[in-house]
ZAFIFI-70334 format. One record per residue: residue in one letter; x, y, z of N, C-alpha, C in turn; residue number from 1. Coordinates in steps of 0.1 Angstrom, whole numbers, plus 2048, in hexadecimal, padded with zeros to 3 digits. Atoms other than C-alpha are relative to their C-alpha. Example, Ala and Ser with C-alpha at 12.3 -4.5 7.8 and 13.67 -1.06 7.14 Angstrom:
<sites>
residu_n_x_n_y_n_z_ca_x_ca_y_ca_z_c_x_c_y_c_z_num
A_809_7F4_800_87B_7D3_84E_809_80C_800_1 $
S_7F7_7F5_800_889_7F5_847_7F8_80B_808_2 $
</sites>
This chain:
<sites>
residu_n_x_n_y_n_z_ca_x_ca_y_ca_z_c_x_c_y_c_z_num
X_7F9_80D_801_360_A46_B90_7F7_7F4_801_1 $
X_808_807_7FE_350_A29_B86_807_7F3_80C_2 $
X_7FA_80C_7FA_350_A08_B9F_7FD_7F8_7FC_3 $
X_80B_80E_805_34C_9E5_B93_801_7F8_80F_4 $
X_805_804_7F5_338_9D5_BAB_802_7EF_800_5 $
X_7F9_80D_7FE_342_9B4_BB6_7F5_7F7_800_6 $
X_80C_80C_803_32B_996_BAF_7F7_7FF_814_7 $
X_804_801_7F3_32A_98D_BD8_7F3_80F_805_8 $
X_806_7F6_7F9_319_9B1_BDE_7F2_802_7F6_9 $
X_804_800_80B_308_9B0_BBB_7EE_7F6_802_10 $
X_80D_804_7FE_2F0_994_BC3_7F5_800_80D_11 $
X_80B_802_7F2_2DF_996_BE9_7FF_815_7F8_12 $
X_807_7F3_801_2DC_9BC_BDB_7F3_7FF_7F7_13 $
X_80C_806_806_2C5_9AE_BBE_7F6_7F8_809_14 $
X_80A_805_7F9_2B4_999_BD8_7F9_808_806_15 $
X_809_7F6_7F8_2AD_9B3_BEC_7F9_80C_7F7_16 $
X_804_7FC_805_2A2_9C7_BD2_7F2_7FD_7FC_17 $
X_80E_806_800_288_9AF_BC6_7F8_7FB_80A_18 $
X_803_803_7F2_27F_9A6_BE5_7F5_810_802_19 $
X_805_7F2_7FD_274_9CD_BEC_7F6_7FE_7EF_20 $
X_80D_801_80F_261_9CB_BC3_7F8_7F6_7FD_21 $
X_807_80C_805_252_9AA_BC2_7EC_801_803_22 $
X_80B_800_7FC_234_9B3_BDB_7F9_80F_7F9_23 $
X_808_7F7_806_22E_9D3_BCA_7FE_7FE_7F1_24 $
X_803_80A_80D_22E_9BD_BA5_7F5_7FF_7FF_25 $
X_80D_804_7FF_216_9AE_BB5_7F4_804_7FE_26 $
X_808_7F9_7FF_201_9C6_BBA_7FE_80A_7EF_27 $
X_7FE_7F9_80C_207_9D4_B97_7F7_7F2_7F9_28 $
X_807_80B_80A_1FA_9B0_B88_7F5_7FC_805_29 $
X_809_7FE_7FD_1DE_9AE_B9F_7F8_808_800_30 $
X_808_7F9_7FF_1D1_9CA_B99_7F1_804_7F6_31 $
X_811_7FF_812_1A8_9CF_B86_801_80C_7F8_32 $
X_800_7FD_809_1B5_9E1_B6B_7F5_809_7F9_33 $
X_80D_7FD_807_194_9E1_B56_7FC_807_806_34 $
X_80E_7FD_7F6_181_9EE_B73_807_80C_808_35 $
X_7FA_7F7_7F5_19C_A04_B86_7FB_80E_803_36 $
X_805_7F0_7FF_18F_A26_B7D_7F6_7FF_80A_37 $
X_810_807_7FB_16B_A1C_B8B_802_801_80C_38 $
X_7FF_804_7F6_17A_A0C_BA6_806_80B_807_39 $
X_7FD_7F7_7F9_18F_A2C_BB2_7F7_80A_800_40 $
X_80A_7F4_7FE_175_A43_BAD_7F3_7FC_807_41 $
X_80A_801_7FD_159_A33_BC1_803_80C_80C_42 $
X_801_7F4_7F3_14D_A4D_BDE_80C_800_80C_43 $
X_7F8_807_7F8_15B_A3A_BF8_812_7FF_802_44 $
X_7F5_7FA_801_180_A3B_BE9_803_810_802_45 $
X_7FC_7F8_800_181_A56_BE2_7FD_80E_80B_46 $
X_801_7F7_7F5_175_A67_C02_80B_7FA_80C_47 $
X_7F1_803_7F8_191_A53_C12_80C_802_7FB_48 $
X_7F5_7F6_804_1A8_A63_BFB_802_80F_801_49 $
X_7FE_7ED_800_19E_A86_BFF_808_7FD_811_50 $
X_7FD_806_7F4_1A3_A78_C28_80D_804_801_51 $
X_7EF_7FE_800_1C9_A6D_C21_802_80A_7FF_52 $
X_7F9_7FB_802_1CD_A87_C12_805_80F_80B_53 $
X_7FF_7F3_7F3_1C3_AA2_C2E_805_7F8_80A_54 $
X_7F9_800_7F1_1CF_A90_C46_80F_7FE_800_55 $
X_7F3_800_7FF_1F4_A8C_C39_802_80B_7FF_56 $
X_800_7F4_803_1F2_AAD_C2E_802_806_80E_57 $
X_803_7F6_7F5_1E9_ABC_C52_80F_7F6_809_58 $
X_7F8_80A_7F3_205_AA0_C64_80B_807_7F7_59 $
X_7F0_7F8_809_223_AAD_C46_7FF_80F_807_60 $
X_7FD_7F3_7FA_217_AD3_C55_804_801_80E_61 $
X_800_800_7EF_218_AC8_C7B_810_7FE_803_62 $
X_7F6_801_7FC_237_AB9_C74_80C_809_7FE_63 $
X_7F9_7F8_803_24B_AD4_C62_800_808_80E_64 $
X_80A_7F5_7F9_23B_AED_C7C_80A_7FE_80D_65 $
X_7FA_805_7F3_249_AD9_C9D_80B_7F5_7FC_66 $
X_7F4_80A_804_25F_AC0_C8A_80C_804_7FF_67 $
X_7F2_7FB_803_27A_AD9_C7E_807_809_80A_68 $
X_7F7_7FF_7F5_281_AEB_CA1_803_7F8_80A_69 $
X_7FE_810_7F6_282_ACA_CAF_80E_7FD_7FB_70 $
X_7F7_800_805_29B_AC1_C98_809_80A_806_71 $
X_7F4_7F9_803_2B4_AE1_C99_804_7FF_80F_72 $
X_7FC_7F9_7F7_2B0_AE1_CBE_806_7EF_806_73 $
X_7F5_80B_7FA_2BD_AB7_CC3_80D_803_7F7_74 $
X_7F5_801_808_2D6_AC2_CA7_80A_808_805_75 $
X_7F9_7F8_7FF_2E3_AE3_CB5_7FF_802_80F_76 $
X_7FE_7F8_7F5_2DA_AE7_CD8_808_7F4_80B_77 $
X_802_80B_7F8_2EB_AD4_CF4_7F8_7FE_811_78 $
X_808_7FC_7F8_2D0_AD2_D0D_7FD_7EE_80C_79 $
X_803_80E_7F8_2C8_AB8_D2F_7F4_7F8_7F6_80 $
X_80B_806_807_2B3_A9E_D23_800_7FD_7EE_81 $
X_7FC_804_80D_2BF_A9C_D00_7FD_7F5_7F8_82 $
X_800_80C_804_2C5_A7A_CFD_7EE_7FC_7FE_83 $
X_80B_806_805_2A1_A73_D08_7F6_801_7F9_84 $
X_808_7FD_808_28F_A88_CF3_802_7F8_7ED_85 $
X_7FC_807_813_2A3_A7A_CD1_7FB_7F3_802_86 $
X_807_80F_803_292_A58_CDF_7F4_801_800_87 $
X_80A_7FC_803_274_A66_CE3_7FB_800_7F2_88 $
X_807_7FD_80E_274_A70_CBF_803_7F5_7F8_89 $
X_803_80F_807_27E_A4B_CB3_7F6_7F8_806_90 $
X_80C_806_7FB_269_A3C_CC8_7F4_7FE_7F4_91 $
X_80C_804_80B_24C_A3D_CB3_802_7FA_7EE_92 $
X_7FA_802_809_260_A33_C96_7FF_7F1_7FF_93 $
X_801_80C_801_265_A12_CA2_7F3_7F5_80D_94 $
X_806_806_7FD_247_A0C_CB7_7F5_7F7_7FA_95 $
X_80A_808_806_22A_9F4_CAD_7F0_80B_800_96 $
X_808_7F1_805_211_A10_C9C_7F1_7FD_80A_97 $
X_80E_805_7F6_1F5_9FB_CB4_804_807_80B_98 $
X_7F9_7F9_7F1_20B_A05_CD2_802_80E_7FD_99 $
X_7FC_7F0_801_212_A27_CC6_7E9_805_800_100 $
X_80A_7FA_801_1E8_A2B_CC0_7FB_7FC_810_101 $
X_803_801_7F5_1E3_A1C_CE5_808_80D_806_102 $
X_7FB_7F7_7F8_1FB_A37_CF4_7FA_80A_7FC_103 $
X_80A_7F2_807_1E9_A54_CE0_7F0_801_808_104 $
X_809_802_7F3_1CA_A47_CF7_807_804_80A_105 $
X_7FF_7FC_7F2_1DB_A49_D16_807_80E_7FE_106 $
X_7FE_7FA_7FA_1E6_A67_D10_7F9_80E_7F5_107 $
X_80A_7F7_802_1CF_A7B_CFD_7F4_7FC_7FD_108 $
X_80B_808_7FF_1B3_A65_CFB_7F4_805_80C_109 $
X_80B_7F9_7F7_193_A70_D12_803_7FD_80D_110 $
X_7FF_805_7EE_19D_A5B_D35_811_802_7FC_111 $
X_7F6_801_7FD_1C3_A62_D2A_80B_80D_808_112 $
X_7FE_7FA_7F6_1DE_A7A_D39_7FB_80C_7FE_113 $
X_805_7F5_807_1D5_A9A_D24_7EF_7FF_7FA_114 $
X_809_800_802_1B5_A8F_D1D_7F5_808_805_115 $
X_80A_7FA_7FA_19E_A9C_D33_800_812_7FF_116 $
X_803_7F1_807_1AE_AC0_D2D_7FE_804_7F7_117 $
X_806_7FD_80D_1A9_ABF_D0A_7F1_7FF_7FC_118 $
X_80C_804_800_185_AB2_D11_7F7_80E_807_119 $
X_803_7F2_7FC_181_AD4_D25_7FF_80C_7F6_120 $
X_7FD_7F3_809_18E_AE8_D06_7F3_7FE_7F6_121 $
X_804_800_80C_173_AD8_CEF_807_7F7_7F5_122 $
X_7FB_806_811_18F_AC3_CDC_7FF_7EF_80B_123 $
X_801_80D_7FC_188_A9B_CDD_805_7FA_7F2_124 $
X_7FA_801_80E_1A1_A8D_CC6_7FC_7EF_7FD_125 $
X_7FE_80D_808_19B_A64_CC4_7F0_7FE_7F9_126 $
X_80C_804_80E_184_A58_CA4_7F7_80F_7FD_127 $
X_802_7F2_805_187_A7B_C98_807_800_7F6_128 $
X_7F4_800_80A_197_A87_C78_809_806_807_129 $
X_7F2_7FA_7F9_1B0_A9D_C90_807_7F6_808_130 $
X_7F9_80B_7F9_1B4_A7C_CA3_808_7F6_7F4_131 $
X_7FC_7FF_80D_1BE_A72_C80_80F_800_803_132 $
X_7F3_7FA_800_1D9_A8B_C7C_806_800_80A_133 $
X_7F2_804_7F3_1E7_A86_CA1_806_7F6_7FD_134 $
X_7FB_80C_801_1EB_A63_C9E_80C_800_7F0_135 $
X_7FB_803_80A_1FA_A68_C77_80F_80A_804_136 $
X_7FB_7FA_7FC_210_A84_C86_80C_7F9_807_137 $
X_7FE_80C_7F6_21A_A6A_CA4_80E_7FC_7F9_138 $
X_7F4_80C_805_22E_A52_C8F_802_806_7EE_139 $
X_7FE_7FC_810_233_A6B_C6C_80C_80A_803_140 $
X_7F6_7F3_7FC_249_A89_C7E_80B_7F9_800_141 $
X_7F3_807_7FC_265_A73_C8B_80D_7FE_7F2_142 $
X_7F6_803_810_26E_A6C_C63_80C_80F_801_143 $
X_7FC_7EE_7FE_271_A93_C63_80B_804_805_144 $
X_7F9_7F9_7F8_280_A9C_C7F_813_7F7_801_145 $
X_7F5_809_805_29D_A7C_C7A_806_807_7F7_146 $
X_7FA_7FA_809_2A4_A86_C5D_80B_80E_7FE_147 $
X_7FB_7F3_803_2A5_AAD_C5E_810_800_80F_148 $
X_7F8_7FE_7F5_2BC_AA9_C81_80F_7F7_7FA_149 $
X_7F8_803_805_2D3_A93_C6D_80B_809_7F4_150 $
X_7FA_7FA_807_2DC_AAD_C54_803_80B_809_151 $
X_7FB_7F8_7F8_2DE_AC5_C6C_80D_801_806_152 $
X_7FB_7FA_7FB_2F4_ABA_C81_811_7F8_7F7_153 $
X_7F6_804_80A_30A_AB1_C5E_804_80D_7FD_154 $
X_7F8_7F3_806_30D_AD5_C57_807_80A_806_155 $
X_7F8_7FA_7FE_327_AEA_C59_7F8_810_809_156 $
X_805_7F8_7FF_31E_B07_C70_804_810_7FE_157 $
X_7F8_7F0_7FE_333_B24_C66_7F9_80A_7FB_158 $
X_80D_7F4_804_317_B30_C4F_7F5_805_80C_159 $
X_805_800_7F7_305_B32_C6A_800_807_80B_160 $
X_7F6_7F7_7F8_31B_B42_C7F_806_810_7FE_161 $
X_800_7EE_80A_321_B5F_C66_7F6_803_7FE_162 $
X_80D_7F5_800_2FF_B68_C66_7FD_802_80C_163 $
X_803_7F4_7F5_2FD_B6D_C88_80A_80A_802_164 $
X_7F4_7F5_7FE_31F_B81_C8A_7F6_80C_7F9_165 $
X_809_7FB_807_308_B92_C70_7F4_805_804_166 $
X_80E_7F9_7F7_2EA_B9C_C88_7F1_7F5_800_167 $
X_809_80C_801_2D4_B7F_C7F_7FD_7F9_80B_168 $
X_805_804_7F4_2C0_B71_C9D_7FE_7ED_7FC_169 $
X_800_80D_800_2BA_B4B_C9D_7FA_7FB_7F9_170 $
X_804_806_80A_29D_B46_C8D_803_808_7F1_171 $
X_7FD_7F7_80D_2A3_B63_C71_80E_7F4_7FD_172 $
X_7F3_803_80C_2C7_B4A_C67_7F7_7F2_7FF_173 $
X_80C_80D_803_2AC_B2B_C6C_7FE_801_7F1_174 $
X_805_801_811_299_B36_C53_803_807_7F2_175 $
X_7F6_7FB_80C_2B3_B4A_C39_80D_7F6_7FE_176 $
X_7F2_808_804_2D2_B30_C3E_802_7F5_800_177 $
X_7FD_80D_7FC_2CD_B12_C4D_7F7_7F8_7F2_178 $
X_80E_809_803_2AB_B03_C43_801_806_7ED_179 $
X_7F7_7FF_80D_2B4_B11_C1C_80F_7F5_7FA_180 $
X_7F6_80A_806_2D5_AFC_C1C_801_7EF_806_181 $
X_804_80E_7FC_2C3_ADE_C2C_7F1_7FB_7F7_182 $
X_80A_801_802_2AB_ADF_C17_7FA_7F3_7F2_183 $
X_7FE_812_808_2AF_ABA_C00_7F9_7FA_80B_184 $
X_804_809_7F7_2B1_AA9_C23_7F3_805_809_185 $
X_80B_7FE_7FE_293_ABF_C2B_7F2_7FB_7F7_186 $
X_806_806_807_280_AB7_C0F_7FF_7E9_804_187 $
X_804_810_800_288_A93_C0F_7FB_7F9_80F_188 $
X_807_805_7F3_27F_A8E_C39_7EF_805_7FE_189 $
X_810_7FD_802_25C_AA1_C2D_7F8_7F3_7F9_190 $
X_80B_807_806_257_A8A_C15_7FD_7F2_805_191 $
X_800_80B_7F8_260_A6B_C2A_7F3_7FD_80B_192 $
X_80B_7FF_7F6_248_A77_C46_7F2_804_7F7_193 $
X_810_7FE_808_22A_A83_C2B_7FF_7F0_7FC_194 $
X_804_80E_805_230_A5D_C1A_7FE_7F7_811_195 $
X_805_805_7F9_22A_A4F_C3C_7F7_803_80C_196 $
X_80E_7F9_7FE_20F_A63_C48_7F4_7FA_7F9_197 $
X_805_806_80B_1FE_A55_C26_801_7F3_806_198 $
X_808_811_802_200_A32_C2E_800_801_813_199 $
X_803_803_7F1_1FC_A34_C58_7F1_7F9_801_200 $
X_80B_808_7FC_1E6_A1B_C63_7F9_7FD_80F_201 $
X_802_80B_7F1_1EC_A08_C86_7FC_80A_809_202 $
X_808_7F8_7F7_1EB_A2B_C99_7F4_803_801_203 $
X_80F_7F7_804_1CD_A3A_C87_7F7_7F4_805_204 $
X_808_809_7FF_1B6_A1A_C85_7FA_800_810_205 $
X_801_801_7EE_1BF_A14_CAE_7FB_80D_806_206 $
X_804_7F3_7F9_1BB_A3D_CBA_7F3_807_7F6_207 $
X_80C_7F5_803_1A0_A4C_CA1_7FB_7F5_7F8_208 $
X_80C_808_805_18F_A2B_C93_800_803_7EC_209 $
X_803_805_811_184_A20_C6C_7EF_807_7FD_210 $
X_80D_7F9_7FD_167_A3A_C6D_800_806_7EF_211 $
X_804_7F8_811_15D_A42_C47_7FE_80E_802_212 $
X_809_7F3_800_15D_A64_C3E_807_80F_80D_213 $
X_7FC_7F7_7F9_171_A6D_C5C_811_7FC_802_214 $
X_7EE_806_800_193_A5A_C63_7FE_7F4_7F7_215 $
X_803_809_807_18C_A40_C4B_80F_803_7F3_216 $
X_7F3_7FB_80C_1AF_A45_C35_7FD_7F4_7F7_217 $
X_801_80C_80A_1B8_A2D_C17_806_7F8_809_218 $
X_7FD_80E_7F8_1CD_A15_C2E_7F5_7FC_804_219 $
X_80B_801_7FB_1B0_A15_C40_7F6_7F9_7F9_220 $
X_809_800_809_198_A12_C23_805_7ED_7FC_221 $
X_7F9_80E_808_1B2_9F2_C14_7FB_7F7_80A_222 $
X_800_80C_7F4_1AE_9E1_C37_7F1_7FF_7FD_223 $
X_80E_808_7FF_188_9E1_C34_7FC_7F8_7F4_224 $
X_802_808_80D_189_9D6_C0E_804_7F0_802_225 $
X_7FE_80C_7FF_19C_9BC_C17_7F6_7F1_7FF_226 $
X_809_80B_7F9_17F_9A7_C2A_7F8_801_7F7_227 $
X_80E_804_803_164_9AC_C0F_807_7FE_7F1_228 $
X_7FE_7FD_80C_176_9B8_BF1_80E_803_7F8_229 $
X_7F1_802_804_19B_9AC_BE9_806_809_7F4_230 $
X_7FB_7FA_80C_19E_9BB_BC6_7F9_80C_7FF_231 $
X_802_7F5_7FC_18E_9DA_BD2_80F_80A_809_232 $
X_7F0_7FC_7FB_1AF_9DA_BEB_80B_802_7F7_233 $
X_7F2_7FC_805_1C6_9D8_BD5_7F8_804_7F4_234 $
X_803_7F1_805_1B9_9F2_BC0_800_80F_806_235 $
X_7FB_7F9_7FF_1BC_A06_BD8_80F_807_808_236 $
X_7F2_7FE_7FC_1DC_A00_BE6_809_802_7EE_237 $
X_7F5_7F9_80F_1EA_A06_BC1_7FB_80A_802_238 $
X_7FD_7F5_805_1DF_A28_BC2_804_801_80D_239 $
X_7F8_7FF_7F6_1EE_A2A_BE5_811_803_7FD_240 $
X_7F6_7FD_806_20D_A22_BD3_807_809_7F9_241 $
X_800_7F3_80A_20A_A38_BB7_7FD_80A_806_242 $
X_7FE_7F5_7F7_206_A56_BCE_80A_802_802_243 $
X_7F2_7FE_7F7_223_A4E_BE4_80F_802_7F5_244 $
X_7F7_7FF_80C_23B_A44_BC4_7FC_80E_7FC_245 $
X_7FC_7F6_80B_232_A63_BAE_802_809_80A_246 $
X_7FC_7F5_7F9_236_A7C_BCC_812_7FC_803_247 $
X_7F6_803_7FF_258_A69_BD1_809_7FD_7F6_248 $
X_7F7_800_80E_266_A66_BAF_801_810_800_249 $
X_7FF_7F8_807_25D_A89_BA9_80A_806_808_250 $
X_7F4_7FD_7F9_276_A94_BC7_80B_7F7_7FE_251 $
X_7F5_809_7FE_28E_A7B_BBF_80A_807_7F6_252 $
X_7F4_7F2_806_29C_A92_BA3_806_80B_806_253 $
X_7FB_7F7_7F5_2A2_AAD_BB9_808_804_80A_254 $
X_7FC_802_7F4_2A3_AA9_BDD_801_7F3_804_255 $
X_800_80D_7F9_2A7_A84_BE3_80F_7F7_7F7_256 $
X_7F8_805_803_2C6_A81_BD1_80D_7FD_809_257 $
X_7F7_804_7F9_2E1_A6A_BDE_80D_809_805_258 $
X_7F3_7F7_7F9_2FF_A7D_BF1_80B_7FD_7FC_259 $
X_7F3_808_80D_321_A7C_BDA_807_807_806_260 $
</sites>
């Protein structure tokens, strides 16, 4: 059924539309063209894109891994403390990614709470590439875990319920019933938390530093272009884009379609 949309709703939706396209225009008409190949392929780039790429890569596995029995267990279990763990996992969502990279010091940082026993094991995570993926991890799972906990606790459990009648143990209907017919609003919380793993800045920069070669991502990379080499930045914030867009178009056929 079609709706005709009423003028009143018709235009602040266009504003807000351009509004969200104008600054990425921008960046489409600023960009050096002539020169772009060049320019994304110097060493430099592109050793801060192999970077992103492992380090969103290793934060999308950490979060699946610990993200998705996080999820089933705020969605399905009713346990003390409930409440504060579901703030726990917004929390980093809406803190200030500086304040999220100060608390990753205090508390895995070398003088913080966990620090000193991880310094015993051998592991010293800030201005490391693993201090990297903690911090990207940090403020990228939450997408995840939101997400996947939201479909969860939308679905019907009877399937669920008939496979354990059926001898099925918890995780055996996990991973044959659930996580199969969650698996759109799984896909699309993956992709949510891998596209913002990709552009994490404020934590990383603050907990593991702008170290070429080691945490040195492309946000990272844009922020130093900035100060010498403007149309170096936005070169490589367009392929930043084009990353994030073509991984998100190509799910948008699939699993990221709207709910009817």
């Amino acid at each position: 059924m079609r709706v005709r949309a009423p003028l009143t709703l018709v235009l602040p939706a266009v504003l807000a539309a351009g509004f969200l396209a104008v600054p990425l225009l921008g960046i489409l008409a600023d960009a050096p063209w002539s020169d772009l190949v060049g320019r994304l392929t110097e060493p430099a780039v592109t050793e801060a894109l192999r970077l992103s790429l492992l380090v969103s890569g290793w934060t999308l596995l950490f979060s699946l891994l610990f993200g998705i029995p996080l999820a089933w267990l705020l969605a399905r279990v009713d346990f003390p403390g409930r409440t504060v763990v579901r703030c726990l996992v917004l929390l980093p969502m809406v803190l200030p990614p500086t304040v999220a990279g100060v608390a990753l010091f205090q508390g895995v940082g070398r003088r913080g709470l966990l620090g000193g026993y991880l310094e015993s094991l051998g592991v010293v995570l800030p201005f490391s590439t693993a201090g990297a993926v903690v911090a990207s991890t940090f403020v990228a799972m939450p997408f995840l875990v939101i997400s996947l906990e939201g479909a969860l606790a939308g679905l019907e459990p009877q399937y669920e319920e008939a496979a354990a009648t059926m001898g099925a143990g918890p995780l055996h209907t996990l991973r044959l019933v659930t996580l199969p017919m969650l698996a759109p609003s799984l896909m699309a919380g993956a992709a949510l938390c891998w596209a913002r793993a990709l552009g994490e800045f404020g934590a990383t920069i603050t907990f593991a530093g702008n170290l070429p070669g080691t945490t040195q991502t492309l946000p990272l990379k844009v922020y130093l272009l900035l100060q010498d080499d403007p149309t170096g930045a936005t070169a490589v914030s367009l392929l930043l884009v084009a990353v994030a867009a073509a991984v998100l178009f190509a799910l948008r056929g699939r699993w990221l379609r709207p709910l009817r």
